[in-house]
Each structure stands twice: as C-alpha cells, then as structure tokens.
C-alpha positions in Angstrom: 134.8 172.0 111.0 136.4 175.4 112.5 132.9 176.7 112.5 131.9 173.9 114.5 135.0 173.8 116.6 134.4 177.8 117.5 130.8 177.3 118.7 132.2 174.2 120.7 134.6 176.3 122.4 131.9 179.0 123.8 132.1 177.5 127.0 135.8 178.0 127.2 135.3 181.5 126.1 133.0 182.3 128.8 134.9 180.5 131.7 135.0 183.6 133.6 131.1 184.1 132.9 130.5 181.1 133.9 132.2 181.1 137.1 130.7 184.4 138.3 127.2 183.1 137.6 128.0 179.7 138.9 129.1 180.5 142.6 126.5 182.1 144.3 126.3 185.7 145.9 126.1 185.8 150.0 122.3 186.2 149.7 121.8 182.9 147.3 124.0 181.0 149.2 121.2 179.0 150.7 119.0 178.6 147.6 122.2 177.2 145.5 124.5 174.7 146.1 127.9 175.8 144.9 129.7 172.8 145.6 126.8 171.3 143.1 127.2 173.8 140.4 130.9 173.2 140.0 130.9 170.0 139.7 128.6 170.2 136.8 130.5 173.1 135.1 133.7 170.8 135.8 131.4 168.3 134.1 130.4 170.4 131.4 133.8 171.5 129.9 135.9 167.7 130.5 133.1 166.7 128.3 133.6 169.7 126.2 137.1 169.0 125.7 136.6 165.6 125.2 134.3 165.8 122.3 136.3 168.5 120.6 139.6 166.7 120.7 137.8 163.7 119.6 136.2 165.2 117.0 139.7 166.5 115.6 141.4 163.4 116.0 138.7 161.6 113.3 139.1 164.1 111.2 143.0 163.6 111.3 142.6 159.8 111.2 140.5 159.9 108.6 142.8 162.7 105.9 146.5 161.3 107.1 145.3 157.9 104.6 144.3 160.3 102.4 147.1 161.8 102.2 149.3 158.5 102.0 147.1 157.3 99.0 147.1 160.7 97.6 151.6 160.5 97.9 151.7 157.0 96.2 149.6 158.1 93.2 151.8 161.4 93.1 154.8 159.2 93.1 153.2 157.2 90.2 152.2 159.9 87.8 154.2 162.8 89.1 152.6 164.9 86.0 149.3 164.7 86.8 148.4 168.3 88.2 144.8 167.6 88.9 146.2 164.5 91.3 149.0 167.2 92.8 145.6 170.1 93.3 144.4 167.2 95.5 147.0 165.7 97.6 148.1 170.1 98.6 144.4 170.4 99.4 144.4 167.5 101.3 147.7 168.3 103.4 146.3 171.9 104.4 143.9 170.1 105.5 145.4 167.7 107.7 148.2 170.6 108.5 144.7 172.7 109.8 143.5 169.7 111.7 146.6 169.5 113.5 146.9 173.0 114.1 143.6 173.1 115.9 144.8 170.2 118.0 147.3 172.5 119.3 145.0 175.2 119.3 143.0 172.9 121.7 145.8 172.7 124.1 145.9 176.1 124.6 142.4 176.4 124.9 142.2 173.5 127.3 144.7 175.0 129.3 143.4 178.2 129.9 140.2 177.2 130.7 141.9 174.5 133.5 143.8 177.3 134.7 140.6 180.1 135.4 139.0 177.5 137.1 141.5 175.9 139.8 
C-alpha cells in the first residue's frame, strides 16, 4: 500500500512542475487557456487527494476489526504466541495506516499551499 500511496502522490511532488508547465509563457498565451489548465490541475489533485485518503481510510476500516477480534482471542488464550505474532502485526499495521493519514495532511497541505 505505501508503494501505491508514493506513486499516488507524484502529482503532489511535482506541484511546482506542474504549475510552471501549466500557466503559459507570454508567447503561448493565446494558444492556451490558463484559466482552463488550472482548473483541471485543481481537478486533478482534489481527486488525487480524494482517492488516496479514501484508499487509507478502507484499509483502516477494514484492520481496526481485525485488531478488535485479534484483542478478544488474546484476552481468551493469553499464551498463545502464534495469536500475539498476529494481533502486533496487525496493530503496526493499522498504526502505519494511520500514520500515512497524517502523512496525507501534510502532503495535502503543502500541495494547497504552492498552488493559492
């Protein structure tokens, strides 16, 4: 999922790229419409955003039951070291997926502020 997550965010890393290419020079200002081209890079990185925090949030959905499930049984049979392997890989898990939530943020943010 980070790999995914890091390819996702290429638009976000080239902002600035993306910018300079987008608004035109003085002598394409007539073949171009800038107003036009930032409204679909504006497009282009909501939707961004949207999918990627979307994308984390199903992940977290779907390992916090895990998790939860993964607690009981611990609580049950609090010997069982293959169950305990489990429930610790499950947590980093969820613990990544919530880190790259706030990871988002940041991302989000940065982006928002380059282009206003």
């Amino acid at each position: 999922i980070q790999e995914l997550l890091r390819v996702m965010r290429t638009i976000d890393d080239r902002i600035v790229h993306e910018l300079n290419t987008t608004i035109p020079t003085a002598s394409f200002v007539g073949k171009v419409d800038p107003g036009q081209t930032c409204k679909e890079l504006y497009e282009s990185l909501m939707n961004a955003h949207t999918s990627r925090e979307r994308i984390i949030k199903n992940c977290i959905s779907q390992t916090s039951p895990v998790v939860k499930t993964l607690k009981e049984e611990r609580e049950k049979a609090p010997e069982d070291a293959a169950l305990l392997k489990q429930l610790r890989k499950e947590q980093t898990k969820l613990k990544l997926m919530q880190s790259e939530l706030n990871v988002e943020e940041v991302v989000n943010d940065r982006s928002w502020k380059v282009l206003s």
